[in-house]
Each structure stands twice: as structure tokens, then as C-alpha cells.
PQR file with spaces between the fields and no chain letter, atoms N, CA, C, O and H, PARSE charges and radii, in Angstrom:
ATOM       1  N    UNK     1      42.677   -4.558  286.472 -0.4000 1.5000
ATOM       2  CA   UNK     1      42.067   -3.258  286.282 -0.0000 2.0000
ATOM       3  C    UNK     1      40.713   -3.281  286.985  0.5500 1.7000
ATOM       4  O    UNK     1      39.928   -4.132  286.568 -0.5500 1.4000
ATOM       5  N    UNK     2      40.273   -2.431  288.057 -0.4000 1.5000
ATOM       6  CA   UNK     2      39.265   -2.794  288.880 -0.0000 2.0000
ATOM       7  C    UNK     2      38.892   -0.906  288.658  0.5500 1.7000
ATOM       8  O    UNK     2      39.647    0.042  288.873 -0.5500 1.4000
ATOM       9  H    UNK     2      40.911   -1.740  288.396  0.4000 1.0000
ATOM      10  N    UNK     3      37.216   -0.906  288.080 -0.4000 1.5000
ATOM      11  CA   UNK     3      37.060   -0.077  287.878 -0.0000 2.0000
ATOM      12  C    UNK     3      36.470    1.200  288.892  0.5500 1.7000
ATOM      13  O    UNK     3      35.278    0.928  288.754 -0.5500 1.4000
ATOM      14  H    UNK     3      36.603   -1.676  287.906  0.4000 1.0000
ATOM      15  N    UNK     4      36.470    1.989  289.497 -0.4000 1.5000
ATOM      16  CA   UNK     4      36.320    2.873  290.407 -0.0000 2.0000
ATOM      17  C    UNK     4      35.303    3.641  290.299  0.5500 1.7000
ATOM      18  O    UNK     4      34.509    3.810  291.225 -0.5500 1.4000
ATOM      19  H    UNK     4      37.439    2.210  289.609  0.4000 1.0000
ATOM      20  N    UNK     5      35.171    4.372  288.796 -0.4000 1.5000
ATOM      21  CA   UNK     5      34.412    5.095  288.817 -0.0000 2.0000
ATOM      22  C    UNK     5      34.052    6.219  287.800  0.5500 1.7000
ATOM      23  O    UNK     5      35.161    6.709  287.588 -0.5500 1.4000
ATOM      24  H    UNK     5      35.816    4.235  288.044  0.4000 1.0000
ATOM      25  N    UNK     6      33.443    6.696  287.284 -0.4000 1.5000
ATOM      26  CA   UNK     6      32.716    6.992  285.925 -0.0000 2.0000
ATOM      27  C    UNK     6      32.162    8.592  286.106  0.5500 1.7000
ATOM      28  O    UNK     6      31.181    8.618  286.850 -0.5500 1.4000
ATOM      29  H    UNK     6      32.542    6.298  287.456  0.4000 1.0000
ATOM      30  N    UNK     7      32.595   10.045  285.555 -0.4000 1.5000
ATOM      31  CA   UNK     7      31.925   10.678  286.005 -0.0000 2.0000
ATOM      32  C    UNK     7      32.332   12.105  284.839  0.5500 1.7000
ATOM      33  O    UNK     7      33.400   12.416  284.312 -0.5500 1.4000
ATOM      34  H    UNK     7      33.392   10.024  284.950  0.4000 1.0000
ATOM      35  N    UNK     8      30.950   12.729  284.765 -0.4000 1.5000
ATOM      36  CA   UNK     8      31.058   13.591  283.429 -0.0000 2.0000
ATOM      37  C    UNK     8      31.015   15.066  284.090  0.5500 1.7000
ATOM      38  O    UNK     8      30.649   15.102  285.264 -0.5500 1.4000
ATOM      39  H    UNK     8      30.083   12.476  285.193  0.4000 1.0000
ATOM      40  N    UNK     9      31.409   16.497  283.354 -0.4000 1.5000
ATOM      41  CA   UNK     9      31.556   17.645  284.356 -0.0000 2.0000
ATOM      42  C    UNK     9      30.281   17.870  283.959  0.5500 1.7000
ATOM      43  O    UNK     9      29.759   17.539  282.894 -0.5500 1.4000
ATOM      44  H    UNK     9      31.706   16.468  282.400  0.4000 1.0000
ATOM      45  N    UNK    10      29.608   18.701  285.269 -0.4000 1.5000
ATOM      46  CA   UNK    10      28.594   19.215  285.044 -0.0000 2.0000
ATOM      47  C    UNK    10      28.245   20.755  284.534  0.5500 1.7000
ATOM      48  O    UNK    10      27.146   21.268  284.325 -0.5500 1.4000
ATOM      49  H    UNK    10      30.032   18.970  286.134  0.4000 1.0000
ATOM      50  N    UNK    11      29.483   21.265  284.420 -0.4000 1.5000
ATOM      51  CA   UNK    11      29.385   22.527  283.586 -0.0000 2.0000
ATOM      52  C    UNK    11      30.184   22.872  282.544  0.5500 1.7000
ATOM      53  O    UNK    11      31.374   22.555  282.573 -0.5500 1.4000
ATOM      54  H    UNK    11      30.376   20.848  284.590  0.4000 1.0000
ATOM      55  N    UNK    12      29.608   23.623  281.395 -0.4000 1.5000
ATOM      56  CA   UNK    12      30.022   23.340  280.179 -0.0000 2.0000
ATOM      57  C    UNK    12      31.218   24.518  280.006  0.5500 1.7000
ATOM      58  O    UNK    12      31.320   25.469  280.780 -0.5500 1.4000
ATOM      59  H    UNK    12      28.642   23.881  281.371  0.4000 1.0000
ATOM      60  N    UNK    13      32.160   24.270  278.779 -0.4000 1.5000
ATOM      61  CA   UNK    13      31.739   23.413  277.884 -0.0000 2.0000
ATOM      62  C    UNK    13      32.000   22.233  277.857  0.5500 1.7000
ATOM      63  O    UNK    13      31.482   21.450  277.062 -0.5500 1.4000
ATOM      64  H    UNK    13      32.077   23.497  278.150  0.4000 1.0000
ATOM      65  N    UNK    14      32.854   21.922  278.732 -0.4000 1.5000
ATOM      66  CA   UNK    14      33.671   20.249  279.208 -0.0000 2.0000
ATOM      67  C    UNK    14      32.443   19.091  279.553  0.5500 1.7000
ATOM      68  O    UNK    14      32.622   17.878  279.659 -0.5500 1.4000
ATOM      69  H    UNK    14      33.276   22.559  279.377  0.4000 1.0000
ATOM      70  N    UNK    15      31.098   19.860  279.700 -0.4000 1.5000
ATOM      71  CA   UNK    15      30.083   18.713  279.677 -0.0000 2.0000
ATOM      72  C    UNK    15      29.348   17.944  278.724  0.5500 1.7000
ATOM      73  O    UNK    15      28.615   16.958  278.658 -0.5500 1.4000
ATOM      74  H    UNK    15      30.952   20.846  279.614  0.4000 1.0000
ATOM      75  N    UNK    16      29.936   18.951  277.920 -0.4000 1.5000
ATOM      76  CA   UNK    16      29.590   18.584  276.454 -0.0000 2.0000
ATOM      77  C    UNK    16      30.153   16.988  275.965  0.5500 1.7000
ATOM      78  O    UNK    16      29.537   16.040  275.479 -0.5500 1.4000
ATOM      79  H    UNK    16      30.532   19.752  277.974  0.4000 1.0000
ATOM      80  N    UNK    17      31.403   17.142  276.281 -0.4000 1.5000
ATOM      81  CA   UNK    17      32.215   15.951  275.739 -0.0000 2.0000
ATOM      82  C    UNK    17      33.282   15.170  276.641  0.5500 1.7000
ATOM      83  O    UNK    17      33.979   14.172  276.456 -0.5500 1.4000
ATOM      84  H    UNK    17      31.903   17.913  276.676  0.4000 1.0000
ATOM      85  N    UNK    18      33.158   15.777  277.360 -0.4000 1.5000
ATOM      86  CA   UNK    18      34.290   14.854  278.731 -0.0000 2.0000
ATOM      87  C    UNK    18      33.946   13.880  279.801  0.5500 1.7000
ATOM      88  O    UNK    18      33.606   14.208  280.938 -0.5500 1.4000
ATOM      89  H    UNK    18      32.592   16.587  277.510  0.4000 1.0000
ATOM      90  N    UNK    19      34.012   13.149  279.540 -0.4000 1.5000
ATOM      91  CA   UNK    19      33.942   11.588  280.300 -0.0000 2.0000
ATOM      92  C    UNK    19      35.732   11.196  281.262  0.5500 1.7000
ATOM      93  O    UNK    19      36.843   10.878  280.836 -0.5500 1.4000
ATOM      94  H    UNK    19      34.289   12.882  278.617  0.4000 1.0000
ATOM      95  N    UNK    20      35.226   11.420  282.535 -0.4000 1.5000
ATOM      96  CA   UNK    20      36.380   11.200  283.797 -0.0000 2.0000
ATOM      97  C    UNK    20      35.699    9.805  284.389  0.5500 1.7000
ATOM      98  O    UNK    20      34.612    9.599  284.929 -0.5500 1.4000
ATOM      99  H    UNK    20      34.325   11.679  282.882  0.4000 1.0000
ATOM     100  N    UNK    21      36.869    8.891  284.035 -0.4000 1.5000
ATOM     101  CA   UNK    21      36.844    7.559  285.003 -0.0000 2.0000
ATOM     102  C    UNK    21      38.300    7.172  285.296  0.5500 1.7000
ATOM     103  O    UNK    21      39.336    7.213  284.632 -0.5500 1.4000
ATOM     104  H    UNK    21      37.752    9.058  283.596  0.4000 1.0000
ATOM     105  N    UNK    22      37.828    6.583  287.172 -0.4000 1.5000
ATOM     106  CA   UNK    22      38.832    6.554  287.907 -0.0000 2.0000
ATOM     107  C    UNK    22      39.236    4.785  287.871  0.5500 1.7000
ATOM     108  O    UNK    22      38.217    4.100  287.958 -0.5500 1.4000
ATOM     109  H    UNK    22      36.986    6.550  287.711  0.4000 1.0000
ATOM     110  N    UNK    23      40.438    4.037  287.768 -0.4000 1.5000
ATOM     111  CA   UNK    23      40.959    2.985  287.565 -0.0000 2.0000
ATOM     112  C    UNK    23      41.511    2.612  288.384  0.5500 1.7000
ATOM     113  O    UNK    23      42.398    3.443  288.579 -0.5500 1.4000
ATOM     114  H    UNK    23      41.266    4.593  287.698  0.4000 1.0000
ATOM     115  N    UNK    24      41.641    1.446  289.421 -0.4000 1.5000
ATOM     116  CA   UNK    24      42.740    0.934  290.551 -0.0000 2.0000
ATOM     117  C    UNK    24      43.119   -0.153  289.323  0.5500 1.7000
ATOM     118  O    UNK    24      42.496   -0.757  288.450 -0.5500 1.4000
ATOM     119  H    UNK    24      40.920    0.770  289.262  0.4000 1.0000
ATOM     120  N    UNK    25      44.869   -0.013  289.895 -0.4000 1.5000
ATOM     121  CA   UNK    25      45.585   -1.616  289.874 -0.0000 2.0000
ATOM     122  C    UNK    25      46.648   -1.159  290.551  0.5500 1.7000
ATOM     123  O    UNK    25      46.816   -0.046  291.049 -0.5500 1.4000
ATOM     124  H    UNK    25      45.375    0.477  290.605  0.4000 1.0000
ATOM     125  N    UNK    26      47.541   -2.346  290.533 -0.4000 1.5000
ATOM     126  CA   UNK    26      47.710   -3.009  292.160 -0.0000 2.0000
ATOM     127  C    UNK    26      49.361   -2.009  291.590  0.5500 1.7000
ATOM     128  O    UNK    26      50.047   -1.763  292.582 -0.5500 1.4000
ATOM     129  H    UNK    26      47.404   -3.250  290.129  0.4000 1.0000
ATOM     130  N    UNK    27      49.772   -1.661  290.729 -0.4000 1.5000
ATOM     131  CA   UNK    27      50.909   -1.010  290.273 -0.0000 2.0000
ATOM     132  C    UNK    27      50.975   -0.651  288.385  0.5500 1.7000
ATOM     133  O    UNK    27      50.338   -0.899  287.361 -0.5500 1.4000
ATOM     134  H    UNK    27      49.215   -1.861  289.923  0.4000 1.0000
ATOM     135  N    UNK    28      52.120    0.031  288.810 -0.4000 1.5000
ATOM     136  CA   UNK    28      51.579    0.963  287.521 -0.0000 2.0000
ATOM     137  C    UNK    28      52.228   -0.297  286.625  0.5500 1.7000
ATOM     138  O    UNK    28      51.586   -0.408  285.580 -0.5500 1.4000
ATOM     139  H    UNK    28      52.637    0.232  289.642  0.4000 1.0000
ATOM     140  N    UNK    29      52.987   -0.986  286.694 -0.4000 1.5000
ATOM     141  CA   UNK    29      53.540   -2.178  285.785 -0.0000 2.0000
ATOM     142  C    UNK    29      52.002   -3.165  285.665  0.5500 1.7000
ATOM     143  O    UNK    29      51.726   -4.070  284.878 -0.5500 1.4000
ATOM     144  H    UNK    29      53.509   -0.896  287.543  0.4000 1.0000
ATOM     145  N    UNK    30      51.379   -2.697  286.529 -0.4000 1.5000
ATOM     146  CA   UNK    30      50.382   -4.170  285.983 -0.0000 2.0000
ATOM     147  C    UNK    30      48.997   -2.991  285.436  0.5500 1.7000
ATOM     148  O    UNK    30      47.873   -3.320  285.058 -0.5500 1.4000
ATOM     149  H    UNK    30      51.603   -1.962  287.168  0.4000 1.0000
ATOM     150  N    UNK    31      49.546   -1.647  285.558 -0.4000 1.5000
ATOM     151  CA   UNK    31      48.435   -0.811  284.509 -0.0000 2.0000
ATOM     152  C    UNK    31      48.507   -0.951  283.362  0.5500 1.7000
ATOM     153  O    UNK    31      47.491   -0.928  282.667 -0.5500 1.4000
ATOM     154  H    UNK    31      50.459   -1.380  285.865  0.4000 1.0000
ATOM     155  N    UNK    32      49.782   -1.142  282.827 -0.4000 1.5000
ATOM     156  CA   UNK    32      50.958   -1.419  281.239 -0.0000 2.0000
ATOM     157  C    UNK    32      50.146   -2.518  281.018  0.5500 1.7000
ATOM     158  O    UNK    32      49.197   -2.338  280.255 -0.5500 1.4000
ATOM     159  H    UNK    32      50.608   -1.161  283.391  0.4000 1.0000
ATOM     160  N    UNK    33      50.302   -3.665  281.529 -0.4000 1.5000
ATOM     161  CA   UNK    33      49.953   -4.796  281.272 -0.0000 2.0000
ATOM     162  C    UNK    33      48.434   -4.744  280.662  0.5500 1.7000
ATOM     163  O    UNK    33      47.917   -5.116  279.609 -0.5500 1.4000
ATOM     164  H    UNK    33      51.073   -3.811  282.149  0.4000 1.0000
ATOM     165  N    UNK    34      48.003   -4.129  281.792 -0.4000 1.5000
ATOM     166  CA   UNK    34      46.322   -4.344  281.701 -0.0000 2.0000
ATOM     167  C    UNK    34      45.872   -3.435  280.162  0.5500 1.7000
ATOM     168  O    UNK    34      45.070   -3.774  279.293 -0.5500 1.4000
ATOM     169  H    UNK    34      48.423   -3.827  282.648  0.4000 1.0000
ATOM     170  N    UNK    35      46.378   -2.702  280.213 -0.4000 1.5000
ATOM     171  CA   UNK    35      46.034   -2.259  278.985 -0.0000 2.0000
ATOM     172  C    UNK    35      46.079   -2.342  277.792  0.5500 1.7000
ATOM     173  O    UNK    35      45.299   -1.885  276.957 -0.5500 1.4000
ATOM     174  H    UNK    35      47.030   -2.426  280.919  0.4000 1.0000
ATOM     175  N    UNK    36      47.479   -3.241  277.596 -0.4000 1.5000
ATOM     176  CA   UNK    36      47.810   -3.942  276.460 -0.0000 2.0000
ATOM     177  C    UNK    36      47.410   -4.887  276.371  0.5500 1.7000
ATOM     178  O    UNK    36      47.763   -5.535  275.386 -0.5500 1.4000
ATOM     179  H    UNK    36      48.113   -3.612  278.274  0.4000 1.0000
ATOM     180  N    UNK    37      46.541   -5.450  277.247 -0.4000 1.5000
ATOM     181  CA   UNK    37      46.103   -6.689  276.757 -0.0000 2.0000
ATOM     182  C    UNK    37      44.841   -6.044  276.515  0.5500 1.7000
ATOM     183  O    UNK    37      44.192   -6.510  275.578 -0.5500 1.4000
ATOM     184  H    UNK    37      46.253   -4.924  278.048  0.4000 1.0000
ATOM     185  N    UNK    38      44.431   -5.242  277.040 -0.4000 1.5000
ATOM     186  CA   UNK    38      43.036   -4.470  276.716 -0.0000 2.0000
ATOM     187  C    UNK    38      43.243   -4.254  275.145  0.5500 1.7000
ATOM     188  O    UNK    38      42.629   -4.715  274.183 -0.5500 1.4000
ATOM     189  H    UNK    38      44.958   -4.863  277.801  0.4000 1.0000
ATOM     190  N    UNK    39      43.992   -3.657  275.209 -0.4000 1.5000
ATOM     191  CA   UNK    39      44.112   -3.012  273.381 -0.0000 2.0000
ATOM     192  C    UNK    39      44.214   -4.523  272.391  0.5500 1.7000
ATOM     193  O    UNK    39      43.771   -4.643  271.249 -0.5500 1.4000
ATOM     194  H    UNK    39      44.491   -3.283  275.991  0.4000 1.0000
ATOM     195  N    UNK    40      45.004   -5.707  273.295 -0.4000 1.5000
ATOM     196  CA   UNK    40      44.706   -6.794  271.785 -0.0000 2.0000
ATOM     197  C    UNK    40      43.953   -7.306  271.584  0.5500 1.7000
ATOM     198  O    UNK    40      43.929   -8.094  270.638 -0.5500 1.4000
ATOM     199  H    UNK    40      45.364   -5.609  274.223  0.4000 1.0000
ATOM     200  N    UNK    41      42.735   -7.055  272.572 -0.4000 1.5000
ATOM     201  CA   UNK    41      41.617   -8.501  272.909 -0.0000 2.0000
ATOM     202  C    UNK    41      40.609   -8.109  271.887  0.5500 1.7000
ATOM     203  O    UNK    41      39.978   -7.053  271.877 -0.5500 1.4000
ATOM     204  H    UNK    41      42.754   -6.415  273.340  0.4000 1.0000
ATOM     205  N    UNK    42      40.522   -9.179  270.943 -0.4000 1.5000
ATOM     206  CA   UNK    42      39.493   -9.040  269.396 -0.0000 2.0000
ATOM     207  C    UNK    42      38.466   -8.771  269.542  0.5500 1.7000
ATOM     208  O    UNK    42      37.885   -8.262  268.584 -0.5500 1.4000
ATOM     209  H    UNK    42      41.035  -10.037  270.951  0.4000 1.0000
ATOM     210  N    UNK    43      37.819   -8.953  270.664 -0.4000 1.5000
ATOM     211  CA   UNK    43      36.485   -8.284  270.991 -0.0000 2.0000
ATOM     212  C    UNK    43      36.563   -6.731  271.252  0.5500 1.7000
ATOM     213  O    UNK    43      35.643   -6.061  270.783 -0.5500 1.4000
ATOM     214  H    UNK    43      38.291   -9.366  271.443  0.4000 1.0000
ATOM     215  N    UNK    44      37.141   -6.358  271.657 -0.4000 1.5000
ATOM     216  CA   UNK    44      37.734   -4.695  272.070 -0.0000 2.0000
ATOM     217  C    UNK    44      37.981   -4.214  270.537  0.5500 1.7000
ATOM     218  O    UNK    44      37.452   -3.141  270.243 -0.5500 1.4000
ATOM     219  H    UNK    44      37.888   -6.903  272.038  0.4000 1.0000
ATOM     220  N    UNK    45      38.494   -4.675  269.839 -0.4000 1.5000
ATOM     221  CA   UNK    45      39.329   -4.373  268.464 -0.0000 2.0000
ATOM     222  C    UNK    45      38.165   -4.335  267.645  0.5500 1.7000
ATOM     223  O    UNK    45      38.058   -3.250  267.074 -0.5500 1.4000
ATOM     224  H    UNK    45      38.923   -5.545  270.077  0.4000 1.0000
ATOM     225  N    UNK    46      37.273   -5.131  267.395 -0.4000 1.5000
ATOM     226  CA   UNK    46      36.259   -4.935  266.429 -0.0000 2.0000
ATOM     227  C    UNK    46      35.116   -3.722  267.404  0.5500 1.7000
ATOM     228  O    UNK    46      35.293   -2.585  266.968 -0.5500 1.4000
ATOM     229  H    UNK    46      37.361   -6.013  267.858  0.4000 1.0000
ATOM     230  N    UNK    47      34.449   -3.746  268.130 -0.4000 1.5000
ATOM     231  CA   UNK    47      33.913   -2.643  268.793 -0.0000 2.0000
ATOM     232  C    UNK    47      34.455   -1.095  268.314  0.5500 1.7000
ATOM     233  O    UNK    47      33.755   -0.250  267.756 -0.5500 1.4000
ATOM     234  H    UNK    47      34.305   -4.670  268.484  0.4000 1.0000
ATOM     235  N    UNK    48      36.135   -0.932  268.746 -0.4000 1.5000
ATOM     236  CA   UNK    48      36.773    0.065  268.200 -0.0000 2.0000
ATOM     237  C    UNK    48      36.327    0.335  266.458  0.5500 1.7000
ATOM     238  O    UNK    48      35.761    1.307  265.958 -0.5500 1.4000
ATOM     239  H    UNK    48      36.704   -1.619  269.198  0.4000 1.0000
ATOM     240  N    UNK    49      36.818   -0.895  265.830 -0.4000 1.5000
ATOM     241  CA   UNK    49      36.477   -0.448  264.749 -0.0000 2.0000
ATOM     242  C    UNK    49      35.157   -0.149  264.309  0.5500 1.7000
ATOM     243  O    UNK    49      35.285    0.610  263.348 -0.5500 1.4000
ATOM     244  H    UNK    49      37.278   -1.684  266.235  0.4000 1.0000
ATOM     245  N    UNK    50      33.818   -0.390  264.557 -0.4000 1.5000
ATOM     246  CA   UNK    50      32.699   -0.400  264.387 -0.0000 2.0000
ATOM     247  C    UNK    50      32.317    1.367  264.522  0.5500 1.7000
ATOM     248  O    UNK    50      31.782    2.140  263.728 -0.5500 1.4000
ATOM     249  H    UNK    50      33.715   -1.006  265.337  0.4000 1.0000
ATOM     250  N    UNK    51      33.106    1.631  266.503 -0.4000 1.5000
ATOM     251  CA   UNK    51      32.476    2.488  267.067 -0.0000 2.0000
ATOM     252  C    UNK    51      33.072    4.085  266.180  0.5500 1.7000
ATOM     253  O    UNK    51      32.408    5.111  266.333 -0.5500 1.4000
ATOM     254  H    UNK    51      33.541    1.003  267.148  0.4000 1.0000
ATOM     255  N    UNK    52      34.331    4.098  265.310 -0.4000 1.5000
ATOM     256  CA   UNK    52      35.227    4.410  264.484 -0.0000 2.0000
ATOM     257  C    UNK    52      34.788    4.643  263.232  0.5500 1.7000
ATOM     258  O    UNK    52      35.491    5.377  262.538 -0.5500 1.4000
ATOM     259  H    UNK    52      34.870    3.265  265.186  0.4000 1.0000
ATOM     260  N    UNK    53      33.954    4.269  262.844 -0.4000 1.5000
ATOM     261  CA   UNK    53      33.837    4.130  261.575 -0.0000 2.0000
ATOM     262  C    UNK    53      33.759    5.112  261.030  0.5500 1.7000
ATOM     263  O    UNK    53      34.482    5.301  260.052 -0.5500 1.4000
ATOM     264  H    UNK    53      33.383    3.673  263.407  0.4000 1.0000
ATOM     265  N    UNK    54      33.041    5.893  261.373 -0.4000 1.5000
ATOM     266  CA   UNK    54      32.838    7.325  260.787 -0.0000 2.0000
ATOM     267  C    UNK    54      33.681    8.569  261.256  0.5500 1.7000
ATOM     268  O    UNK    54      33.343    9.752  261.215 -0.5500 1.4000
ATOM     269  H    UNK    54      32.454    5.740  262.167  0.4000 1.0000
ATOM     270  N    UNK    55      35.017    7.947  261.771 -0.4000 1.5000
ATOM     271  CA   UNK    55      35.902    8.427  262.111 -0.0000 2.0000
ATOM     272  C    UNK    55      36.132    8.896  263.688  0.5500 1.7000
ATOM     273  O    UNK    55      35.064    9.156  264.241 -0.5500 1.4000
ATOM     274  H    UNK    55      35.291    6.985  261.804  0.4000 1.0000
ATOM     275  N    UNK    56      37.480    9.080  264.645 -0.4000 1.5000
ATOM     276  CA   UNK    56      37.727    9.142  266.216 -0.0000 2.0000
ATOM     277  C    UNK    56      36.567    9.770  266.959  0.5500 1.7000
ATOM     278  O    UNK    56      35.975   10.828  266.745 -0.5500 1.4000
ATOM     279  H    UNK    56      38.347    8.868  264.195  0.4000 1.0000
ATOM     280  N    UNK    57      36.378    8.737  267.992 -0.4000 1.5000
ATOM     281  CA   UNK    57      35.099    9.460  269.085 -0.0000 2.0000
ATOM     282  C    UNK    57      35.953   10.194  269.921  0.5500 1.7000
ATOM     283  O    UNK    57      35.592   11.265  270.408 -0.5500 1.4000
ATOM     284  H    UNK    57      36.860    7.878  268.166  0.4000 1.0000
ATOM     285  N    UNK    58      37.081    9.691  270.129 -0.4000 1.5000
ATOM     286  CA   UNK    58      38.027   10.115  271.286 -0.0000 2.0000
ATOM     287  C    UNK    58      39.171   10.871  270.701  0.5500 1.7000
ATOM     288  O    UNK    58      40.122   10.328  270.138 -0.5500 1.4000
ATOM     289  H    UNK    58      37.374    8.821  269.733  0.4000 1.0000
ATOM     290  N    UNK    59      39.002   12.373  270.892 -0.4000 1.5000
ATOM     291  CA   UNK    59      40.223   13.508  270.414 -0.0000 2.0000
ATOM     292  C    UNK    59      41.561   13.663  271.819  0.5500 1.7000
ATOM     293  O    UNK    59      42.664   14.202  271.728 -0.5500 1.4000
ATOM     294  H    UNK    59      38.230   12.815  271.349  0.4000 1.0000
ATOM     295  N    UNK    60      41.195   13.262  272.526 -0.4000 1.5000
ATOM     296  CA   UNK    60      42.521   13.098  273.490 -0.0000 2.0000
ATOM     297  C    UNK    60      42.214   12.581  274.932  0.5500 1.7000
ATOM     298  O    UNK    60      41.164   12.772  275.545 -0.5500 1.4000
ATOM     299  H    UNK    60      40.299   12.824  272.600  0.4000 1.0000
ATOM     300  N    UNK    61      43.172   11.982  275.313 -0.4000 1.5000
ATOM     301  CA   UNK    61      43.353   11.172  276.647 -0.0000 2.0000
ATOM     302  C    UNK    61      44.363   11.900  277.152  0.5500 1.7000
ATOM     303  O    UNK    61      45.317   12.313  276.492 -0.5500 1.4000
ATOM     304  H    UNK    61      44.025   11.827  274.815  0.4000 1.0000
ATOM     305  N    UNK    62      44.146   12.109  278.564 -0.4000 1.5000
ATOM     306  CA   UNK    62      45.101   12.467  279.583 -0.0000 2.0000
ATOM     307  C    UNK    62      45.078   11.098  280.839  0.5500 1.7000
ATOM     308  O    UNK    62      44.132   10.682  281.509 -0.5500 1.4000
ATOM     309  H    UNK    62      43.372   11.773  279.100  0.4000 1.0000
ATOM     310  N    UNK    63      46.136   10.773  280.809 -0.4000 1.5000
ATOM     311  CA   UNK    63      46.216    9.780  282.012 -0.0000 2.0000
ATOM     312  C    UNK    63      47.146   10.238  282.802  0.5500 1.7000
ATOM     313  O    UNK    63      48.241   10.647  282.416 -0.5500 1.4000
ATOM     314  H    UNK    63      46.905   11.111  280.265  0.4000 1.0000
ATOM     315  N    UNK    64      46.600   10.177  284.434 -0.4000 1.5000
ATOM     316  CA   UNK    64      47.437   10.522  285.459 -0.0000 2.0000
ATOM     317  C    UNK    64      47.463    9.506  286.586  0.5500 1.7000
ATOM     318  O    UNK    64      46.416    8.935  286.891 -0.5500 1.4000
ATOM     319  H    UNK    64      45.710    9.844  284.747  0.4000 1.0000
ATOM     320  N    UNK    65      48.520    9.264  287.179 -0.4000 1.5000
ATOM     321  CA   UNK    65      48.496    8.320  287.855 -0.0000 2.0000
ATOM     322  C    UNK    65      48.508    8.865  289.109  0.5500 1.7000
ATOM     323  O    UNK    65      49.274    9.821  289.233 -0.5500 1.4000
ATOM     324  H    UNK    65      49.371    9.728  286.931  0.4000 1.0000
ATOM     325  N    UNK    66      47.735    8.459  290.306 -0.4000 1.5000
ATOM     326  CA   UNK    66      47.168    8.916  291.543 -0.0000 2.0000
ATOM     327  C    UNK    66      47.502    7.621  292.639  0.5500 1.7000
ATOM     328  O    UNK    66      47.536    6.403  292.465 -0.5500 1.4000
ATOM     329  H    UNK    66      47.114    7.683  290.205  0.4000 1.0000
ATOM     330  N    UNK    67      47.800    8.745  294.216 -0.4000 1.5000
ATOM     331  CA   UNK    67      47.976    8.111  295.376 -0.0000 2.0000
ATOM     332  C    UNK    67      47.209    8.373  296.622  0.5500 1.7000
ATOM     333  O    UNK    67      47.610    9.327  297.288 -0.5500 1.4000
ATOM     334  H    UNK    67      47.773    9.735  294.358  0.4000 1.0000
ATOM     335  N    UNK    68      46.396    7.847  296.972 -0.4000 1.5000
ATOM     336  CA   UNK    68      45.858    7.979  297.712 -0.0000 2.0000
ATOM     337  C    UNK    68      46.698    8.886  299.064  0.5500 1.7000
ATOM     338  O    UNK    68      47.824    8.593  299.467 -0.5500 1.4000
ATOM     339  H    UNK    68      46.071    7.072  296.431  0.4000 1.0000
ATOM     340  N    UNK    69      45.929    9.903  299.554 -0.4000 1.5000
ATOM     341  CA   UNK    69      46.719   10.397  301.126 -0.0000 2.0000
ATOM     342  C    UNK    69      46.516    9.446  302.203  0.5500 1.7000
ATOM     343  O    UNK    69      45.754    8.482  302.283 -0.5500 1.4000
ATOM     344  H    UNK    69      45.015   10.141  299.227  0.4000 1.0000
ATOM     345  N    UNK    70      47.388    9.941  303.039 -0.4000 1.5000
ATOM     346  CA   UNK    70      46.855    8.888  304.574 -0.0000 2.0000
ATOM     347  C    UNK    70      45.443    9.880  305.089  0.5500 1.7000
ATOM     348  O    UNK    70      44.770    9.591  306.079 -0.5500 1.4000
ATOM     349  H    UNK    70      48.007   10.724  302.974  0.4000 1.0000
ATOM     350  N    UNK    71      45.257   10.722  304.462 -0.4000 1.5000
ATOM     351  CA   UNK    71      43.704   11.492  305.243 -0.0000 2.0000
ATOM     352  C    UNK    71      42.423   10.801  304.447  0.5500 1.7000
ATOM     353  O    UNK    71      41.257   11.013  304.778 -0.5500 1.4000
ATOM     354  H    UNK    71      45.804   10.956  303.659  0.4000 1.0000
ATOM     355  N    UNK    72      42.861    9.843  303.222 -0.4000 1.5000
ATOM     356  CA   UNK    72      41.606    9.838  302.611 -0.0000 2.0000
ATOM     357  C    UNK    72      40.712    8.807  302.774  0.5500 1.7000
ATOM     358  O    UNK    72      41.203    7.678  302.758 -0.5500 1.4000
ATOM     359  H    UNK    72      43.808    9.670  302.953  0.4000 1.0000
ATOM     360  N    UNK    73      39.432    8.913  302.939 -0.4000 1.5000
ATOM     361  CA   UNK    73      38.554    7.885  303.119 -0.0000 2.0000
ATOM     362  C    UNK    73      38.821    6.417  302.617  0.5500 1.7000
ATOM     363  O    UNK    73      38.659    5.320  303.152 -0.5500 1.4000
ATOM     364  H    UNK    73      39.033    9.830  302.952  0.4000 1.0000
ATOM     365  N    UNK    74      39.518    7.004  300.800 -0.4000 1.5000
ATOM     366  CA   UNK    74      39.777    5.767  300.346 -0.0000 2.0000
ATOM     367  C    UNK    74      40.776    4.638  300.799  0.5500 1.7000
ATOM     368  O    UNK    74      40.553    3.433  300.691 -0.5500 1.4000
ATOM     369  H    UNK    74      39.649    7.895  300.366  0.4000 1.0000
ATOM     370  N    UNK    75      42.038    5.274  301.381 -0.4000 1.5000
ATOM     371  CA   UNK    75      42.992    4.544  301.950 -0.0000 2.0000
ATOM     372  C    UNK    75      42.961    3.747  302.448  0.5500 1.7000
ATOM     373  O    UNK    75      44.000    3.248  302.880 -0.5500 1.4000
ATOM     374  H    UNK    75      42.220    6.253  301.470  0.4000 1.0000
């Protein structure tokens, strides 16, 4: 999981509470991976619970999986 990039809207009301970050890995089977091991690792798990406590910071996730064009800088 190699992180890309971090970025909040600048007009509301979505600026209020929406946090957009962009994720490379090398395939979507090793995104599965990466994340489940993300979700068991006890350091991640107590943070969650801490950051939780007073109940969900996070009301929904949308994940989309993206391909670069042959026009794009990033390619």
C-alpha cells in the first residue's frame, strides 16, 4: 500500500467532513491483502478503539478502484 495522496474539498458542505486519499498497489488482490492485514495489526486495533470511543468518526467509505490513462502524467 504506497500512499499517494491526502486531500479535503474545499467547498462546503463536503468540507466540513470529507477526507479524499489516493492509494497505489501493485493489484487489486494485493489491495485485499493490504488491508486485512491493516485491519488485524494490534496497533491499528487499539487506536480504532481509543479513536471510537465516543462512538464512529467515520459514517461511510466509498472505495473506487482507478486506472491510470495513457494521457496521464501519472502513467
Amino acid at each position: 500500500m504506497e500512499n499517494v495522496g491526502y486531500f479535503v474539498p474545499t467547498d462546503a458542505p463536503a468540507s466540513a467532513n470529507t477526507l479524499v486519499y489516493i492509494l497505489a498497489h501493485d493489484s487489486r488482490d494485493a489491495a485485499t491483502k493490504s488491508w486485512e492485514a491493516f485491519r488485524a495489526d494490534p496497533e491499528w486495533k487499539a487506536v480504532t478503539e481509543r479513536t471510537q470511543a465516543n462512538g464512529p468518526i467515520v459514517s461511510n467509505v466509498v472505495s473506487v478502484f482507478l486506472e491510470a490513462t495513457d494521457f496521464s502524467p501519472m502513467k
